[in-house]
N, C-alpha and C positions, 0 to 999 in steps of 0.2 A: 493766316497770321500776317500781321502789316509788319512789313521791315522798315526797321527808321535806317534814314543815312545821312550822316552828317555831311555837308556840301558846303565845302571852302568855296567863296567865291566873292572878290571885294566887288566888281559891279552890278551894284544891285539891280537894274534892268533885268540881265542875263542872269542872275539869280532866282528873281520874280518866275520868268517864266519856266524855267526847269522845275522849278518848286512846284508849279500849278500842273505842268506836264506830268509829272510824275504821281504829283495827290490826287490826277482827276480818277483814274480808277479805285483810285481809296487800297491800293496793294502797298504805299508805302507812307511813311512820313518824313517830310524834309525837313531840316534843323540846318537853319543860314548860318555860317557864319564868315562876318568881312573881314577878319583879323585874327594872326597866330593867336593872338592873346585871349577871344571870343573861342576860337574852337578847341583851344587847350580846356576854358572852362566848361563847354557844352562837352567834352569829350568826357570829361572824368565824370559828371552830372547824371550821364546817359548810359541806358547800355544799346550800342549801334550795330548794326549787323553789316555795314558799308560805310565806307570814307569815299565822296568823291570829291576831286580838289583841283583848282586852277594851278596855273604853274609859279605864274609873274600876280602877286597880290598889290603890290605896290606900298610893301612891307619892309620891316626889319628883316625878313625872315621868306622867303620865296616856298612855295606851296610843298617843297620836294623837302626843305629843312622843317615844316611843322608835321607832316606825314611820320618822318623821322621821328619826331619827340614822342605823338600820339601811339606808336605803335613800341612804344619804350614802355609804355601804359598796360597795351592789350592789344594784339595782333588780330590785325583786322581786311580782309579787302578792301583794293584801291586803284580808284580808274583814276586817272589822270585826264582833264579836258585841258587842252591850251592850242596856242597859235603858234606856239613855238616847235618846229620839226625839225632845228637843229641838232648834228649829231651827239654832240655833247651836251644837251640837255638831257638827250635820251639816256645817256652815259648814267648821269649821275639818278635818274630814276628810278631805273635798272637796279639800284643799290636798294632800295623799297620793296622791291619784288611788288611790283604792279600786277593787278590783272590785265588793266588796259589802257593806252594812250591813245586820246582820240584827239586829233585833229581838229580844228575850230575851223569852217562851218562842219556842222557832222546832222544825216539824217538821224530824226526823234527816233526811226523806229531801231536804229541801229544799237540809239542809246540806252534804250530800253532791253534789247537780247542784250548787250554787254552787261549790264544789269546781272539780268539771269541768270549769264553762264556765270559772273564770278560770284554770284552768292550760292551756284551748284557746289560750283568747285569748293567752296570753302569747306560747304557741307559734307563735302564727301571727303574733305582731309579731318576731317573733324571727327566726323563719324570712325576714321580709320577704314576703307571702304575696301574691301582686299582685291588685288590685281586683276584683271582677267586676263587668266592665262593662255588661253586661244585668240584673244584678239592680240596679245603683249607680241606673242610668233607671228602673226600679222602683220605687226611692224616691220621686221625686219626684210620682206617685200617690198617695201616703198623706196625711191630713191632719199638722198637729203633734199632734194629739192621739192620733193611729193609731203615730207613731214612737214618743211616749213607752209609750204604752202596752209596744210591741213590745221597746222598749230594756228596762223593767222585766221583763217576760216571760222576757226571756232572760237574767236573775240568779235564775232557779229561784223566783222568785214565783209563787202561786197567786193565781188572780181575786181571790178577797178579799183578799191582801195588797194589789194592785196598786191596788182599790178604794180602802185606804186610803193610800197611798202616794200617791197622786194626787187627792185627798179627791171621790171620785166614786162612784157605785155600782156594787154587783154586776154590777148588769143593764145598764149601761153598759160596761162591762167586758167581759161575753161579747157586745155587740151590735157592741164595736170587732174585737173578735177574729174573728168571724165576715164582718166586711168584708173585714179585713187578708185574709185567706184568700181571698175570692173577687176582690179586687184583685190578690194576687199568685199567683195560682192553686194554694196550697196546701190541703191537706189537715188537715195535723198540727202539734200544737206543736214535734214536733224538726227537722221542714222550714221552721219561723217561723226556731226559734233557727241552724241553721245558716245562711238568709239575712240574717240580723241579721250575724252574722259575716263571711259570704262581702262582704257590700256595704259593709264597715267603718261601718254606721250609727252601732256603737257610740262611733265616734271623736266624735263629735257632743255627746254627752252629757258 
């Protein structure tokens, strides 16, 4: 099934091409829009299964105030793309309940799993998807520093984003990852991120 996502984004360069990136496998359909006012009317028009949205539109209204209106509508997932990684940006986000803030430059492939994991996640709060209960006692083996790690993990972060993300190192990084794994006895980062989900760790964050 194609998911459409609507994608605030006023410069249309950088719009163009996420549009094209995203439509070239034909798994989704992008809907532009450069202005609170364009995706207040594409929003109510459509039905979307993702909002992704610049932060600074160069608008009446900045991407984190039309997010707000949009989801007054219908609650929806929402990644955030911007250049801005000040902490009070992220502050006032955060009030959105985001899936994910990515950083401006950001790899395609990145932006495509964040894709993924928040239209999972949606679906399994949606569905109502009931706990698991051997992986939930799981959790409580991790340090806090092992969950945050594993929470950022599973928003399509690479080590070194997560390094900076949590102002720590590389090698701190794969030394947590390589515990997480022999703590919960996995192998692979898609057996981390579908335990992340399965144990609703994410609700935490």
């Amino acid at each position: 099934m194609t998911k459409r996502i609507l994608f605030i984004e006023d410069e249309f360069l950088i719009a163009k091409d996420i549009q094209l990136l995203l439509q070239k496998d034909e798994k989704y359909q992008v809907d532009i829009a450069k202005t609170p006012s364009k995706a207040l009317e594409l929003y109510k028009a459509n039905a979307y299964h993702l909002i992704i949205s610049d932060i600074n539109l160069q608008c009446e209204k900045d991407g984190i105030e039309v997010v707000k209106d949009l989801k007054v509508i219908k609650m929806l997932p929402v990644i955030y793309l911007t250049a801005y990684k000040e902490a009070s940006f992220l502050e006032r986000a955060k009030e959105t309940m985001p899936f994910a803030y990515l950083l401006k430059p950001f790899q395609e492939d990145q932006l495509k799993v964040t894709i993924q994991l928040s239209l999972l996640n949606y679906q399994n709060n949606i569905e109502g998807n009931q706990e698991d209960t051997e992986n939930t006692k799981k959790i409580e083996n991790l340090t806090t520093r092992e969950k945050e790690i594993l929470i950022t993990l599973a928003t399509g972060k690479t080590s070194k984003e997560i390094a900076d993300t949590l102002c720590v190192s590389y090698h701190t990084v794969e030394k947590h990852k390589k515990n997480i794994k022999e703590k919960l006895g996995f192998h692979t980062i898609g057996e981390l991120v579908k335990f992340t989900f399965s144990s609703k760790l994410y609700k935490v964050y």
